[in-house]
Backbone as CSV, one residue per row, in Angstrom:
resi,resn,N_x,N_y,N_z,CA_x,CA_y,CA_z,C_x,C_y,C_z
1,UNK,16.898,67.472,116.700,17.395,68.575,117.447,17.614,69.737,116.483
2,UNK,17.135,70.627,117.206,17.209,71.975,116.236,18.065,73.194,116.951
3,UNK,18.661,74.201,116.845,19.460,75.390,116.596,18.847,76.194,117.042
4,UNK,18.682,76.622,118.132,17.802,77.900,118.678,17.570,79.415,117.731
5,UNK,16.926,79.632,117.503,16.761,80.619,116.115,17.530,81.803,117.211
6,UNK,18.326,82.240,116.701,19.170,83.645,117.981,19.048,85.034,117.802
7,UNK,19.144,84.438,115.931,19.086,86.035,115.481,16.980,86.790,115.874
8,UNK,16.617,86.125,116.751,15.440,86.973,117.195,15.719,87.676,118.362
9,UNK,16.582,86.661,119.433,16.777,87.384,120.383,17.640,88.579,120.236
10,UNK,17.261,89.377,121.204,17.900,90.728,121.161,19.169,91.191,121.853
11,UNK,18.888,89.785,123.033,20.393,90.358,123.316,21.639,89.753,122.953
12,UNK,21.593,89.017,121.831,22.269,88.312,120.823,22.872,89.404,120.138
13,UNK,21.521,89.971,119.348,21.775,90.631,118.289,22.845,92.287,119.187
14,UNK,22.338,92.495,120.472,23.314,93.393,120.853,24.967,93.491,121.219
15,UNK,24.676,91.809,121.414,26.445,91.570,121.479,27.207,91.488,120.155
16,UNK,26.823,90.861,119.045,27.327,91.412,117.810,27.167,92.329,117.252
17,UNK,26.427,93.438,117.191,26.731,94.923,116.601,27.603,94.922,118.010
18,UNK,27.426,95.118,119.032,28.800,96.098,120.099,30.127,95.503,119.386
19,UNK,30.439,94.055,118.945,31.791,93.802,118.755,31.862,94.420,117.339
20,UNK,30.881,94.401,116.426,31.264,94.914,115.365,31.613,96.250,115.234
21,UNK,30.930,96.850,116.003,31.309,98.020,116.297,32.473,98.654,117.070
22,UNK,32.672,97.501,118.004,34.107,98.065,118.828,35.127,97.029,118.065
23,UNK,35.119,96.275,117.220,36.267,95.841,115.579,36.448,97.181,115.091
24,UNK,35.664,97.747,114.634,35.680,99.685,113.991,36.913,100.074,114.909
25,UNK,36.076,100.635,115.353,36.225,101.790,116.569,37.920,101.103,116.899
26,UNK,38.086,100.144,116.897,39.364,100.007,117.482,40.381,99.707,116.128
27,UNK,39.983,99.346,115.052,40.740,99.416,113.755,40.847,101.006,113.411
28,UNK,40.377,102.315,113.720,40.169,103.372,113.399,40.867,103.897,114.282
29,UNK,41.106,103.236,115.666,42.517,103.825,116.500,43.544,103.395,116.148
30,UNK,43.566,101.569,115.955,45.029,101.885,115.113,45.542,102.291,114.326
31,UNK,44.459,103.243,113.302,45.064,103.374,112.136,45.259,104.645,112.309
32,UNK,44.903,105.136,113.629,45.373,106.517,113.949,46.791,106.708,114.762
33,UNK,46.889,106.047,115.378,47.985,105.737,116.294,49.383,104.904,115.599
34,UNK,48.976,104.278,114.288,49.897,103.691,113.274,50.230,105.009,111.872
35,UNK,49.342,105.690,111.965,49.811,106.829,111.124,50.314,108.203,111.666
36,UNK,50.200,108.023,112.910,51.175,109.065,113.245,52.592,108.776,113.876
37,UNK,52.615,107.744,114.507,54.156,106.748,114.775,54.795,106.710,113.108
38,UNK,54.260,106.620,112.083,54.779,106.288,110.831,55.134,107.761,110.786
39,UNK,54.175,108.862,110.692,54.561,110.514,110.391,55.748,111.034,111.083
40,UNK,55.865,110.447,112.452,57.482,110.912,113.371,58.060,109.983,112.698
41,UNK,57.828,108.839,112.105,59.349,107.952,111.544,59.770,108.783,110.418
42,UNK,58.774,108.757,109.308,59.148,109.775,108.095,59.461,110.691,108.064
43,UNK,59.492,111.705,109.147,59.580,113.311,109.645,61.627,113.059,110.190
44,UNK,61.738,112.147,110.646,62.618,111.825,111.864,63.599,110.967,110.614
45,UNK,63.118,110.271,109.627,64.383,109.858,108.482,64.573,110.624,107.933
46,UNK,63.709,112.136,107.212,63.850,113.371,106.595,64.884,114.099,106.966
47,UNK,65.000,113.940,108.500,65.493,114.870,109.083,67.436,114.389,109.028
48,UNK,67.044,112.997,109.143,68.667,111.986,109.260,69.278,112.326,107.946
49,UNK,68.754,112.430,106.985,68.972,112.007,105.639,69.837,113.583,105.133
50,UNK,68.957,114.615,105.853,69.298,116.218,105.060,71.143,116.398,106.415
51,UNK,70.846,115.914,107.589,71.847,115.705,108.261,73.209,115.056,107.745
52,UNK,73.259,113.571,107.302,73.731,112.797,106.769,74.351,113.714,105.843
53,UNK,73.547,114.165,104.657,73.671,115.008,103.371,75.462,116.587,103.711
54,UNK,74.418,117.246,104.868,75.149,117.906,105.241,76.636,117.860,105.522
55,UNK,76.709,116.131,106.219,77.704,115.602,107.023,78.704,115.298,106.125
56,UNK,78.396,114.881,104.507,78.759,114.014,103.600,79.357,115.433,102.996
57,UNK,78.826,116.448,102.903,79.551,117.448,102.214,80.487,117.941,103.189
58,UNK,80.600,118.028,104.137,81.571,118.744,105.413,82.732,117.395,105.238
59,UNK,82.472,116.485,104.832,83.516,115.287,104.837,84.205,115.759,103.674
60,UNK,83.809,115.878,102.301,84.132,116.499,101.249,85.104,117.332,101.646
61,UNK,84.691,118.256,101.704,85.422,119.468,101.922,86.970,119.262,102.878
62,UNK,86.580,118.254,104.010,87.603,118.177,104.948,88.568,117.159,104.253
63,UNK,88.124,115.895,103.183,89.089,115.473,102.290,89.743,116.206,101.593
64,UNK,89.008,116.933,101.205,89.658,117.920,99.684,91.088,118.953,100.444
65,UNK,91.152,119.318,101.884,91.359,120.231,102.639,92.767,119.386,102.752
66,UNK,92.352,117.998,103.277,93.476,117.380,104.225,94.880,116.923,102.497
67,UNK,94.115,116.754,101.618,94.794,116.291,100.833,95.772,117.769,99.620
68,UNK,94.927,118.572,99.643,95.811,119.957,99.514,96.869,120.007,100.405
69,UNK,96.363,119.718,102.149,97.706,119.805,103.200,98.717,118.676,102.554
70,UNK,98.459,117.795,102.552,99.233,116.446,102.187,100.077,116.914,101.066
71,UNK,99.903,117.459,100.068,100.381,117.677,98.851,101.114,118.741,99.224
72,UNK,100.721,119.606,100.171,101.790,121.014,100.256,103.053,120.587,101.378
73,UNK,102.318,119.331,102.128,103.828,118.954,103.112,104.450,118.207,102.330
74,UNK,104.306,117.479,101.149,105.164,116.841,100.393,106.155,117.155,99.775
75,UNK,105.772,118.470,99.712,106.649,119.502,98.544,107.597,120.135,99.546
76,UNK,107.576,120.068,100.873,108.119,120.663,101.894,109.113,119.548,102.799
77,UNK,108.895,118.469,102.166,109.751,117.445,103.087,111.324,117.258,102.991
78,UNK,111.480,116.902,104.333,113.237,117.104,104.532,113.723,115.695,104.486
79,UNK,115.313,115.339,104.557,115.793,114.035,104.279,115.870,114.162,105.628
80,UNK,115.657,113.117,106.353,115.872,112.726,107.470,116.721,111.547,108.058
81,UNK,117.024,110.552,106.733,118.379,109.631,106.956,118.946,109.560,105.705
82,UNK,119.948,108.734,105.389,120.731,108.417,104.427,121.030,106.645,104.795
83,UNK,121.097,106.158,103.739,120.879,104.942,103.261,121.648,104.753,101.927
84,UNK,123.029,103.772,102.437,124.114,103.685,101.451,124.354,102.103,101.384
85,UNK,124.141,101.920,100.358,124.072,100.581,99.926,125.162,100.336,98.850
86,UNK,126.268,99.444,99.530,127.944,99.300,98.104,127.045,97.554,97.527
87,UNK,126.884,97.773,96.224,126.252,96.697,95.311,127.180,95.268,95.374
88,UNK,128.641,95.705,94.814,129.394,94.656,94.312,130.593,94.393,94.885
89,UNK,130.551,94.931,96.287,131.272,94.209,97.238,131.839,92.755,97.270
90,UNK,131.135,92.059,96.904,131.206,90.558,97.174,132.911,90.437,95.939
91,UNK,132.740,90.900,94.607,133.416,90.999,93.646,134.792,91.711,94.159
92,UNK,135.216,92.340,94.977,136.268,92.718,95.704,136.478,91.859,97.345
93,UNK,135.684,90.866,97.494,136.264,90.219,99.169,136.212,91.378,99.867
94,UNK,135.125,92.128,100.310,135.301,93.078,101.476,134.552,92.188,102.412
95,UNK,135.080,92.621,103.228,134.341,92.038,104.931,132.895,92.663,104.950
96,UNK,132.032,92.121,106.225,131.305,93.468,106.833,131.616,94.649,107.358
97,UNK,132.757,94.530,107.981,133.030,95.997,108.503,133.447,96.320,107.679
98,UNK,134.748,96.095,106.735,135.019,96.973,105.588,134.106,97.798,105.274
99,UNK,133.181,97.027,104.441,131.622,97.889,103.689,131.377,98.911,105.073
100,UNK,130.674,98.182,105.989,130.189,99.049,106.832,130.830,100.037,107.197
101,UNK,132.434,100.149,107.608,133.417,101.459,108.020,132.928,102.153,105.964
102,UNK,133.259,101.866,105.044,133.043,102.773,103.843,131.805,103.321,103.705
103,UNK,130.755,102.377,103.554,129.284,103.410,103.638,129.276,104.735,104.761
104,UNK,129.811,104.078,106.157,129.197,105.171,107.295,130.131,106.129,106.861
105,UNK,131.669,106.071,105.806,132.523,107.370,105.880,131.668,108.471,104.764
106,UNK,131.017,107.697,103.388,130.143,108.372,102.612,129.090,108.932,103.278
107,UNK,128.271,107.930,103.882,127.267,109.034,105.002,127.449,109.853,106.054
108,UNK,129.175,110.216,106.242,129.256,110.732,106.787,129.635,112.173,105.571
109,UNK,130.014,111.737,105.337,130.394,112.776,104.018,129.065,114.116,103.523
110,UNK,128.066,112.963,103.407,126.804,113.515,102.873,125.701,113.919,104.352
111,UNK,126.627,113.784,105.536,125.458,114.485,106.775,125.072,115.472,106.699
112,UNK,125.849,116.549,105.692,125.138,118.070,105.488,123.711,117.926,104.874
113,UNK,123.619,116.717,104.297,122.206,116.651,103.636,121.042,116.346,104.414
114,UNK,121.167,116.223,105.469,120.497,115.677,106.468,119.625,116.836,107.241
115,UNK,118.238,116.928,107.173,117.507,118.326,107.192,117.179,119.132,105.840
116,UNK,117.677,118.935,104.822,117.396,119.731,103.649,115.896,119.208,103.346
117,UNK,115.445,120.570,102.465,114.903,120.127,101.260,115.133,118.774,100.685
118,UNK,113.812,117.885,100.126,114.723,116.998,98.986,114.164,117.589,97.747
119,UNK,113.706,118.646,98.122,113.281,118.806,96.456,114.995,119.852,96.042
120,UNK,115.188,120.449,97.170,116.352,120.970,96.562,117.508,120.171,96.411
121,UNK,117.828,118.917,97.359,118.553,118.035,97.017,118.359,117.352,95.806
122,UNK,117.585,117.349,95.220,117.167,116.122,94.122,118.099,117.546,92.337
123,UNK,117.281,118.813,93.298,117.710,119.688,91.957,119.299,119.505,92.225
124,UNK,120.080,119.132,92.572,121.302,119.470,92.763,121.830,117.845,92.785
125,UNK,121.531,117.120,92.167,121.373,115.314,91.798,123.037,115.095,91.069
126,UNK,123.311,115.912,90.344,124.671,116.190,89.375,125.502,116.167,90.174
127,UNK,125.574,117.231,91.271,126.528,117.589,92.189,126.857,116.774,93.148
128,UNK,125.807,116.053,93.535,125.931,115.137,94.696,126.375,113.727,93.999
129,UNK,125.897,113.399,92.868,127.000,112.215,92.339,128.716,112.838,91.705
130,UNK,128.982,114.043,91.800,130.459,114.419,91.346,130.704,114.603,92.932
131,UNK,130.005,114.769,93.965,130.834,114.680,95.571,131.114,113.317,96.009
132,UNK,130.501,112.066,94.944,130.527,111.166,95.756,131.806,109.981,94.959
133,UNK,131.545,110.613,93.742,132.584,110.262,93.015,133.759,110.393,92.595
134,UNK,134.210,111.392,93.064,135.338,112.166,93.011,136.359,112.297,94.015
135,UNK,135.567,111.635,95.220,136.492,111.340,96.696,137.317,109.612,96.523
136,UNK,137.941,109.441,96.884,138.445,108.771,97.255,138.602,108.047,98.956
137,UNK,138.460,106.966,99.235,138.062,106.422,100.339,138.710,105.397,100.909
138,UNK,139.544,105.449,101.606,140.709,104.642,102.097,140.045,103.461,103.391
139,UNK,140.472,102.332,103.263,140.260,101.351,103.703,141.510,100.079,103.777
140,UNK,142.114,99.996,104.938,143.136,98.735,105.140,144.037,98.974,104.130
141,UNK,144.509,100.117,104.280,145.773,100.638,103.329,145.644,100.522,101.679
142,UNK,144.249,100.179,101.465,143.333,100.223,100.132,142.359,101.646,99.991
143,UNK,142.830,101.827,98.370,141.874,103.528,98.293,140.735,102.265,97.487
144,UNK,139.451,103.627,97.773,138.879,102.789,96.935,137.660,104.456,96.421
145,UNK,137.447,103.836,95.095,136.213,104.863,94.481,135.167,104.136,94.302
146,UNK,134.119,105.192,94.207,132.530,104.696,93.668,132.108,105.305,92.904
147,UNK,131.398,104.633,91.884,130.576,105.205,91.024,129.117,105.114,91.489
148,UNK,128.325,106.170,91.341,126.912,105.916,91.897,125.935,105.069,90.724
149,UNK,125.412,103.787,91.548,124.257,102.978,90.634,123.013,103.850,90.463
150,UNK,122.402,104.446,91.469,121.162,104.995,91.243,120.758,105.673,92.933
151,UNK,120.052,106.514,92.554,120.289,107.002,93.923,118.163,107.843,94.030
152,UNK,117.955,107.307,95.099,116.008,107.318,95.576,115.848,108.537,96.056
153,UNK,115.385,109.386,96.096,114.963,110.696,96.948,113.860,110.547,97.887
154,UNK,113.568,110.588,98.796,112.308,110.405,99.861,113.238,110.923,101.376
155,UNK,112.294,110.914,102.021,112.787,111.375,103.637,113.824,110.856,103.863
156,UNK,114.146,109.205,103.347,115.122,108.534,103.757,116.138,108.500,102.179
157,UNK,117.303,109.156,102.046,117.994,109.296,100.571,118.756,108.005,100.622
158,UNK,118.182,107.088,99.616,119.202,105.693,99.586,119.969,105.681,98.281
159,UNK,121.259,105.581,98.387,121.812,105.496,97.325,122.697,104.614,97.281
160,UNK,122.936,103.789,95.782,123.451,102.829,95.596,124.557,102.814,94.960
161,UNK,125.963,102.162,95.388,127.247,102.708,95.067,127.513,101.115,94.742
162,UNK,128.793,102.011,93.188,129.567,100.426,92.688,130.837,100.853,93.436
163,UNK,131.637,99.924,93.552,132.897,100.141,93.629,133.653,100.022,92.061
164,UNK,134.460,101.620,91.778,134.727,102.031,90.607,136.084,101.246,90.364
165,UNK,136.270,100.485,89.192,137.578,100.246,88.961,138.691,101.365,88.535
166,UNK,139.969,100.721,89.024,141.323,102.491,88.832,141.544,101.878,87.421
């Protein structure tokens, strides 16, 4: 048995040039139709990228902006509570209310401070430990003084009181 010789016939030979030819013809559209889908992708990331770029400097700027604000309300901030803490209570037997009636009479003492500046409170640091030390503070027919331990400046002014020996 033998193989029909094909490549004589002709209409053999016309069906393989048409496919070889329409293999072309259709590799030459995709590569037209794949290079211009690629030209809007590259055109269209160009475009993201100088956007992005833009976006990244407008962020800049709006950090640099917000943190100048930040720094200029800092310098502008008021005390808004007081926070009095007596250390060595325990060393004298005071109660809770004891302490608690003595702190709230010192924070009451110091409510003028309440709304200030703390930058101007802090400049005036001397004065406010000779107001706090220099009073005397009566409790259950007991005076009692404080010496100030250390005292925090922020919105909330906490300061820390010994009880002073007479």
């Amino acid at each position: 048995m033998r193989i029909p010789p094909l490549y004589k016939t002709r209409a053999w030979q016309m069906f393989f040039a048409g496919a070889a030819i329409g293999g072309v013809l259709s590799w030459i559209i995709f590569l037209y139709m794949y290079g211009i889908y690629h030209e809007e992708q590259t055109s269209t990331i160009a475009k993201q990228q100088l956007k992005i770029q833009a976006l990244e400097q407008d962020k800049h700027l709006l950090i640099e902006d917000q943190k100048k604000q930040n720094e200029q309300n800092k310098r502008i901030l008021t005390i808004q509570d007081i926070k009095i803490t007596i250390t060595n209570h325990d060393a004298y037997d005071l109660d809770g209310l004891a302490v608690h009636t003595l702190t709230t009479a010192v924070r009451n003492d110091l409510r003028e401070l309440l709304t200030q500046d703390i930058q101007s409170v802090a400049k005036n640091k001397a004065l406010l430990k000779k107001a706090i030390e220099n009073k005397t503070y009566e409790r259950d027919e007991r005076q009692y003084r404080f010496k100030v331990d250390s005292i925090y400046f922020d919105t909330v002014l906490e300061i820390s009181l010994k009880i002073a020996d007479k």
